[in-house]
C-alpha positions as CSV (number, residue, x, y, z in Angstrom):
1,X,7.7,-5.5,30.3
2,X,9.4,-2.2,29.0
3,X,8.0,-0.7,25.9
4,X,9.1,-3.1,22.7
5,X,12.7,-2.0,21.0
6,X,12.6,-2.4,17.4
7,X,15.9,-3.2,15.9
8,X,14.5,-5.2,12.9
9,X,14.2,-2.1,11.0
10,X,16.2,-4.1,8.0
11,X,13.1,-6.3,7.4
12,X,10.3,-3.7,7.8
13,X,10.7,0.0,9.1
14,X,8.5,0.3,12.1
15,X,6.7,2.4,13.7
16,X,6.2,4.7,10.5
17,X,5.9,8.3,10.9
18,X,2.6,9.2,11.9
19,X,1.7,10.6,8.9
20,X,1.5,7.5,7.2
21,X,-1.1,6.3,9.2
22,X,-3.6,9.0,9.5
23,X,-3.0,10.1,5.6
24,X,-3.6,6.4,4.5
25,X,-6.8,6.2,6.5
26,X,-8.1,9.1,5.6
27,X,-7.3,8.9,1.8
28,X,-9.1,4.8,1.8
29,X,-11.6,6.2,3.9
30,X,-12.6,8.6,1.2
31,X,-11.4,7.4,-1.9
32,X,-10.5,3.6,-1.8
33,X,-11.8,2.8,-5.6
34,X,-10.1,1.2,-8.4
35,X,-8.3,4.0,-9.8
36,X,-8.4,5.2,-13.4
37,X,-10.7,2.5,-14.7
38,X,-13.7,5.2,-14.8
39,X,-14.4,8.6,-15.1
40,X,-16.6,9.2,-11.8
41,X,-15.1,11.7,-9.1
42,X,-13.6,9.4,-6.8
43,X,-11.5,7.3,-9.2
44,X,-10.2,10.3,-11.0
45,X,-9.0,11.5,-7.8
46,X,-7.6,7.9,-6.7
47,X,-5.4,8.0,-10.2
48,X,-4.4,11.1,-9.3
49,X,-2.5,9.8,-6.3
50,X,-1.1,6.9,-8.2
51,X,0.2,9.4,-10.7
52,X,1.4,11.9,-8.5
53,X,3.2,8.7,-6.3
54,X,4.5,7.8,-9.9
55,X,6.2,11.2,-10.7
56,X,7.8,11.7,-6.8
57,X,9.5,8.1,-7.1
58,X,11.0,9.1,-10.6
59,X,12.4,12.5,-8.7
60,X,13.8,10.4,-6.1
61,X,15.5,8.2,-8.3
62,X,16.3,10.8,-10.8
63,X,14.8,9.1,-13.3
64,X,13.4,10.9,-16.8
65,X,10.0,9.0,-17.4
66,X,7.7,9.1,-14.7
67,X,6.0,6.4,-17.1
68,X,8.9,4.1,-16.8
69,X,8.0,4.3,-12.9
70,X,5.8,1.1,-12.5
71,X,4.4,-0.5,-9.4
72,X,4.1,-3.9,-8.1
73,X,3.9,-5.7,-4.9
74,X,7.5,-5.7,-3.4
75,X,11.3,-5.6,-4.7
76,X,11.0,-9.5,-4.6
77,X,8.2,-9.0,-7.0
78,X,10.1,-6.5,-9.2
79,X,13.1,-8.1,-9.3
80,X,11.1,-11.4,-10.7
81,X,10.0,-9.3,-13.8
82,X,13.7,-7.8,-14.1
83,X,15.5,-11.1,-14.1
84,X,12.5,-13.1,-16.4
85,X,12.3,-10.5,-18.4
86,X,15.7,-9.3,-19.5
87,X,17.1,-13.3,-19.8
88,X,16.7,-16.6,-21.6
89,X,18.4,-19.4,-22.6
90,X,22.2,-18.7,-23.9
91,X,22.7,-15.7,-22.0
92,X,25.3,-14.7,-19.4
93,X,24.5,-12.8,-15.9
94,X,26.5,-11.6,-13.3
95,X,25.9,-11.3,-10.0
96,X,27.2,-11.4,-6.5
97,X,27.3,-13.2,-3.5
98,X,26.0,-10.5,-1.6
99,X,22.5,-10.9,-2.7
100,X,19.3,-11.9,-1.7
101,X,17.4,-14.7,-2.6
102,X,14.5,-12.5,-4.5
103,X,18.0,-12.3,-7.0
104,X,19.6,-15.5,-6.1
105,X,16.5,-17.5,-6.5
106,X,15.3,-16.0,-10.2
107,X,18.4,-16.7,-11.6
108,X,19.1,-19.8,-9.9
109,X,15.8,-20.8,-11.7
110,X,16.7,-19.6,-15.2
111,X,20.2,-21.5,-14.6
112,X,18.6,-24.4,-15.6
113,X,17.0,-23.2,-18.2
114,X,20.2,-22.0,-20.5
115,X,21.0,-19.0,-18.5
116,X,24.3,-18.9,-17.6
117,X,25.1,-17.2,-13.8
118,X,28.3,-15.6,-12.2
119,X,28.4,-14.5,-8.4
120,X,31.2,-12.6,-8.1
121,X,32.1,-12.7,-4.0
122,X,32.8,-9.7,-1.9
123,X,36.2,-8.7,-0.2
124,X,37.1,-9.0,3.5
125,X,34.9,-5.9,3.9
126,X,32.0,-6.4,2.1
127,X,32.7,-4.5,-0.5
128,X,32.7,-6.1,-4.9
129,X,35.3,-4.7,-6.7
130,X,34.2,-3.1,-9.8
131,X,37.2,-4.7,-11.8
132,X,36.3,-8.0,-10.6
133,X,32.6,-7.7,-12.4
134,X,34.4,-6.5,-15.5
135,X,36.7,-9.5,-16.3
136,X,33.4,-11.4,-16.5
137,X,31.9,-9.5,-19.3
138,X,30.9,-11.6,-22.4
139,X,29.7,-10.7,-25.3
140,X,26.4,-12.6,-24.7
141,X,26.5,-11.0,-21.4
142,X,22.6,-9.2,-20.7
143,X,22.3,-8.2,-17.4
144,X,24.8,-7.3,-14.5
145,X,22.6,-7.0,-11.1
146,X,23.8,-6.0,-8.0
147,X,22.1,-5.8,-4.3
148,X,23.3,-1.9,-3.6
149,X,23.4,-2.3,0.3
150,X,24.0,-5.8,2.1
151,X,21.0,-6.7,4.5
152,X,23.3,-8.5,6.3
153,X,26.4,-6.5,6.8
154,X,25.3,-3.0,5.8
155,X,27.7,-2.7,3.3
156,X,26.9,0.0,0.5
157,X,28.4,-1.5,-3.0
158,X,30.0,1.8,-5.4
159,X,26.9,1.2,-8.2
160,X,28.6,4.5,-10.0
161,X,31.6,2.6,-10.9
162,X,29.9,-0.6,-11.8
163,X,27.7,1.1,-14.2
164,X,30.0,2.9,-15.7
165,X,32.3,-0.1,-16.9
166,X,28.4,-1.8,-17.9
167,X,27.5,1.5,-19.5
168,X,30.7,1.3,-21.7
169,X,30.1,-2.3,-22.5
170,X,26.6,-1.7,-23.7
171,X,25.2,-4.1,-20.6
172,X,22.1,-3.4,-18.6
173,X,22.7,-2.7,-15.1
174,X,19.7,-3.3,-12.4
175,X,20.2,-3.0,-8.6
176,X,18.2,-4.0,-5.8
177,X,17.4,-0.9,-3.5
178,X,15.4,-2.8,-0.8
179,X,17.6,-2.0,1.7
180,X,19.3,1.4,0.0
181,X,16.2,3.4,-1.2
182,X,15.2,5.9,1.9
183,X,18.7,6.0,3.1
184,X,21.2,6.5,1.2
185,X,21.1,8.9,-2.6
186,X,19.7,6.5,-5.5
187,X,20.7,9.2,-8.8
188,X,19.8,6.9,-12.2
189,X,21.6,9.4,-14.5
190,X,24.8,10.1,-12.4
191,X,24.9,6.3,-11.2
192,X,24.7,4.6,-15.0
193,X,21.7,2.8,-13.4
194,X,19.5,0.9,-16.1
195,X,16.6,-0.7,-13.4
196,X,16.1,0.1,-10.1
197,X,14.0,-2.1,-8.1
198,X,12.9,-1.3,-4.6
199,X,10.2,-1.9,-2.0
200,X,8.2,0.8,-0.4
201,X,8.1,-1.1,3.3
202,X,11.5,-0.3,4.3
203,X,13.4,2.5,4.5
204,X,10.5,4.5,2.2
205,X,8.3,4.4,4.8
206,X,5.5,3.1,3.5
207,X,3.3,0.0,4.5
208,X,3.7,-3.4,3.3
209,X,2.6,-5.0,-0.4
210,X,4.5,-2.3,-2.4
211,X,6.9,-1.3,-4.8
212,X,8.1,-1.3,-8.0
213,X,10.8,-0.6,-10.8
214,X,11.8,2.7,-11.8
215,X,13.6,1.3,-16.1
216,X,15.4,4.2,-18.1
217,X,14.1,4.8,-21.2
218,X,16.1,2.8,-24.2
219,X,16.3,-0.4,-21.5
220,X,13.3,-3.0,-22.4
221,X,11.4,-5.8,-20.4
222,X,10.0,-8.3,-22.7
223,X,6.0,-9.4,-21.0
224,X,6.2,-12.7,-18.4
225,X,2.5,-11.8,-17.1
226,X,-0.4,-10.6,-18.7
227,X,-4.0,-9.0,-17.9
228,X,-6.0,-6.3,-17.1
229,X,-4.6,-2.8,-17.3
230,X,-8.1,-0.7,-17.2
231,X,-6.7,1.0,-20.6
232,X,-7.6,-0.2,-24.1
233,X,-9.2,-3.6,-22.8
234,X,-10.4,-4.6,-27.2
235,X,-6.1,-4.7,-27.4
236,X,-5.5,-9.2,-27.6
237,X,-2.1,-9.2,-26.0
238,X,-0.9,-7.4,-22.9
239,X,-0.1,-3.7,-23.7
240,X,3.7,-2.5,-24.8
241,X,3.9,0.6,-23.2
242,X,4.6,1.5,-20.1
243,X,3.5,1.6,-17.2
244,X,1.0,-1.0,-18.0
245,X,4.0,-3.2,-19.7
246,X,4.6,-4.2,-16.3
247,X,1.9,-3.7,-13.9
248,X,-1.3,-5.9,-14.1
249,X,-4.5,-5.9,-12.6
250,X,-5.6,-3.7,-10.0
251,X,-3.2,-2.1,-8.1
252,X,-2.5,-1.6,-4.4
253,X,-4.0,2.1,-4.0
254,X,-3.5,1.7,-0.4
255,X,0.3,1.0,-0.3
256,X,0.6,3.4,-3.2
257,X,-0.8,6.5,-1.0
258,X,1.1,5.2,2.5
259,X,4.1,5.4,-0.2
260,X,3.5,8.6,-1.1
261,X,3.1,10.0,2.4
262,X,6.3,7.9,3.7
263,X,8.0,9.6,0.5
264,X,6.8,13.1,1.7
265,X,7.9,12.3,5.5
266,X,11.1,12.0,4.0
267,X,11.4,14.7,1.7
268,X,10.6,17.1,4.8
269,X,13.3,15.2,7.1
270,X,15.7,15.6,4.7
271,X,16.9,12.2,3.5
272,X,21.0,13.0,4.6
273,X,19.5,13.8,7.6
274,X,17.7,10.2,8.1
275,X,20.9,8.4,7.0
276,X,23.5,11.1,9.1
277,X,21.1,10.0,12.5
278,X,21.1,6.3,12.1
279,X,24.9,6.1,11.2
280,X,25.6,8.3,14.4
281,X,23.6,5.6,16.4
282,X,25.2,2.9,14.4
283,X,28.5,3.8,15.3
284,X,27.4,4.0,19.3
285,X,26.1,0.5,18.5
286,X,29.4,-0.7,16.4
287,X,31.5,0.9,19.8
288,X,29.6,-0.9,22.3
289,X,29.5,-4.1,20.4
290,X,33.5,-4.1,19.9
291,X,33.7,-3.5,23.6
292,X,32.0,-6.8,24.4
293,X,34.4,-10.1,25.4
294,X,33.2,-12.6,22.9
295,X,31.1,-10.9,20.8
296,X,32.2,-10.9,16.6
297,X,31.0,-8.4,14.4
298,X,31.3,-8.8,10.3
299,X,32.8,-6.2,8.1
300,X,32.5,-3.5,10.3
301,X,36.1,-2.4,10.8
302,X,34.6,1.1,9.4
303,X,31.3,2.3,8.9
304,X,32.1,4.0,5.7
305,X,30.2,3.3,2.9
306,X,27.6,1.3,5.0
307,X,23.9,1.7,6.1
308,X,22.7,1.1,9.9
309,X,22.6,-2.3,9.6
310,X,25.1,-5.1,11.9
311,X,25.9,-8.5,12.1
312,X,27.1,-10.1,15.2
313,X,28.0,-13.1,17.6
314,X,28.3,-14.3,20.5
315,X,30.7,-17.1,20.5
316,X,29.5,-20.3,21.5
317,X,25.8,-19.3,21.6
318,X,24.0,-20.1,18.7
319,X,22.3,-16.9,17.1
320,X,18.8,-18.0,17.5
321,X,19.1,-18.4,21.2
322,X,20.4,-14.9,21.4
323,X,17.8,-13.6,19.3
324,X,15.2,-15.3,21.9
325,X,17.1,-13.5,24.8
326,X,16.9,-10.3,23.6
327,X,13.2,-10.8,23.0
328,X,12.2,-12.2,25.7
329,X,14.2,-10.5,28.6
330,X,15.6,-7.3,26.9
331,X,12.4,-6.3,24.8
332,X,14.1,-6.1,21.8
333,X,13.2,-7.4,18.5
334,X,16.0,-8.4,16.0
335,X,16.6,-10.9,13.2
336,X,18.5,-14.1,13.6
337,X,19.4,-16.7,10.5
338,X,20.6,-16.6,7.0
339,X,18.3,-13.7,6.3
340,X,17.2,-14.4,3.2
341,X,20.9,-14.3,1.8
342,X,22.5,-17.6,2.4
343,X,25.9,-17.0,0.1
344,X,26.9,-14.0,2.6
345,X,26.7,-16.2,5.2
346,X,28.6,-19.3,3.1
347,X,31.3,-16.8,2.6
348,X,31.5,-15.6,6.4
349,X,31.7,-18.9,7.5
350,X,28.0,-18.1,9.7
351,X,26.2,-20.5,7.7
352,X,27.8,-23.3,9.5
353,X,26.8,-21.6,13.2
354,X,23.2,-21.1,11.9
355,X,23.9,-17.6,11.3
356,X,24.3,-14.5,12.6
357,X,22.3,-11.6,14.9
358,X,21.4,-8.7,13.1
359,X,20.1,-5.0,14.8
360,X,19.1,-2.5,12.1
361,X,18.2,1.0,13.1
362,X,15.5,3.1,12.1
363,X,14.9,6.9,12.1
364,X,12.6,6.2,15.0
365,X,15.6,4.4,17.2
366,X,17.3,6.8,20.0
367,X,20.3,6.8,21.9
368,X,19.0,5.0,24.8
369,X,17.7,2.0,22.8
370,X,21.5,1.6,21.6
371,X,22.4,2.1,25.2
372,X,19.8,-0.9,26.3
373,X,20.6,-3.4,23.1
374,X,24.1,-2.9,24.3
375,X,23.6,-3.6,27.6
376,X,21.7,-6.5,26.8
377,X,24.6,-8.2,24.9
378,X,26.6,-7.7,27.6
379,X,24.8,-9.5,30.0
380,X,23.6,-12.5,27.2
381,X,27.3,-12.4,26.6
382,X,28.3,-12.8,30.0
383,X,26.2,-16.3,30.3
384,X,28.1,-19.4,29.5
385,X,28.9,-20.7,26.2
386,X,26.4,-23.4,25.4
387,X,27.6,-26.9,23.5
388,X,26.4,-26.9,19.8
């Protein structure tokens, strides 16, 4: 079989530059210690890493406190402690039905505790209007979250307008970055952003089992976890202060220096230069697609405002079958399903057809893997429609 084609690139980024790998073995190799719970050599210099990872994600997000930058296992993870920790009972949330379950789930949850939940759909390009979130304000309104680029259509939503009408209202305004952060600009000040939860997996470059928050200053989390910080251990209750407000325990040095060389990767790539290359191979992809008899694409009439990230297809074949194809005589890996966001799919009508295929590109996919996904929707295509 031909070399593996990776066009799952919206669930993980993969290969990562090489970089990653050699600087994460080498820095675990020589100083894999708990970090700043001593003051020997080698966890002094482990902090430092964590600290200096710290104060490059606040520049990346434009941030102001690189102490307000705090880590945890994913954007699932992060999320969790945004949604539990900004609502209880008796408050209103909005949100939309573009987003993933790590947000649809939380507040599904606290919906039956008291919390009050909006999902405000998207238009017949994927796309929320502003306006629409606004005539749901409340007065007991707390938190407006929004997923800032779909994992299923690629749709980038306009967060600068959204948190302006929030900032004017005096309503926290979180976003999920898991698919955004490493591709397109993420600017807290210029973007009224309040929270900004990502992952480090994706589009950062970084390995699995981190991410994190990045929460302006002024915009609190009340505790829903407690436990060791390394700092102050005679203090009873879980310290107020951040960063250890919201991390616990010991933290994931490993995915914390992959992070930081993944951030550094990009940095020297230039990050309008990732997302400029994938959106030129996106658009080969979106042209080839199109050209296909029987093949359905969703909200991409225009690649505008979008990451490299399509939905697709092929009528009469169920997506999972496809998926198989692709895999097993193409060499190329994709994901098939609801992926993790079942209310775009309600919406598009997929959810009914078991879903939809979906190629993302990476900064590590070419012009001839387009070519050869292309091809091999062509000839899947050209098969005969099976009965459901």
């Amino acid at each position: 079989m031909n070399q593996l084609i990776f066009l799952d690139n919206g669930a993980t980024s993969f290969p990562k530059p090489e970089e990653v790998y050699r600087y994460m073995d080498q820095f675990y190799r020589s100083y894999g210690v708990n970090p700043g719970r001593s003051g020997y050599d080698l966890c002094l210099e482990a902090g430092l890493v964590v600290e200096e990872t710290r104060k490059m994600l606040t520049e990346f997000f434009h941030g102001s406190d690189p102490n307000r930058l705090c880590f945890g296992y994913n954007s699932t993870d992060a999320l969790n402690l945004i949604i539990f920790g900004m609502l209880r009972s008796g408050d209103h949330a909005i949100t939309t039905t573009i987003e993933h379950n790590s947000v649809l789930r939380p507040l599904y949850h606290l919906s039956r505790q008291g919390v009050e939940v909006e999902h405000v759909p998207f238009d017949g390009g994927g796309f929320v209007d502003p306006a629409e979130i606004r005539k749901r304000f409340r007065p007991n309104t707390r938190l407006v979250i929004v997923n800032h680029a779909s994992n299923v259509i690629g749709t980038v939503q306009p967060i600068a307008e959204i948190g302006r009408l929030c900032r004017e209202a005096g309503i926290p305004f979180a976003i999920d970055a898991s698919q955004s952060a490493g591709k397109v600009p993420i600017d807290m000040e210029a973007q009224n952003l309040d929270v900004v939860a990502f992952t480090g997996h994706k589009s950062l470059l970084g390995p699995m089992g981190i991410g994190g928050l990045c929460v302006r200053e002024g915009v609190e989390i009340r505790h829903t976890r407690a436990g060791g910080t390394g700092v102050r251990s005679a203090v009873r209750p879980h310290l107020d202060e951040y960063p250890y407000r919201l991390e616990y325990g010991t933290p994931n040095i490993m995915g914390i220096a992959g992070l930081k060389a993944g951030l550094t990767w990009i940095k020297g790539q230039g990050l309008e230069n990732i997302h400029a290359q994938e959106m030129r191979l996106a658009g080969l992809l979106l042209d080839g697609l199109k050209a296909i008899p029987r093949v359905r694409l969703y909200c991409q009439d225009s690649l505008e405002n979008h990451i490299a990230v399509l939905a697709f297809n092929i009528e009469g074949m169920d997506a999972a079958d496809v998926g198989t194809m692709l895999d097993v005589d193409f060499g190329i890996a994709c994901r098939t399903g609801l992926h993790c966001a079942p209310r775009v799919h309600e919406q598009l009508g997929t959810d009914k057809i078991h879903g939809a295929v979906r190629f993302g590109i990476g900064p590590f996919n070419t012009e001839d893997h387009v070519r050869a996904a292309v091809q091999a929707v062509e000839k899947i295509a050209a098969l005969p429609a099976r009965k459901r």
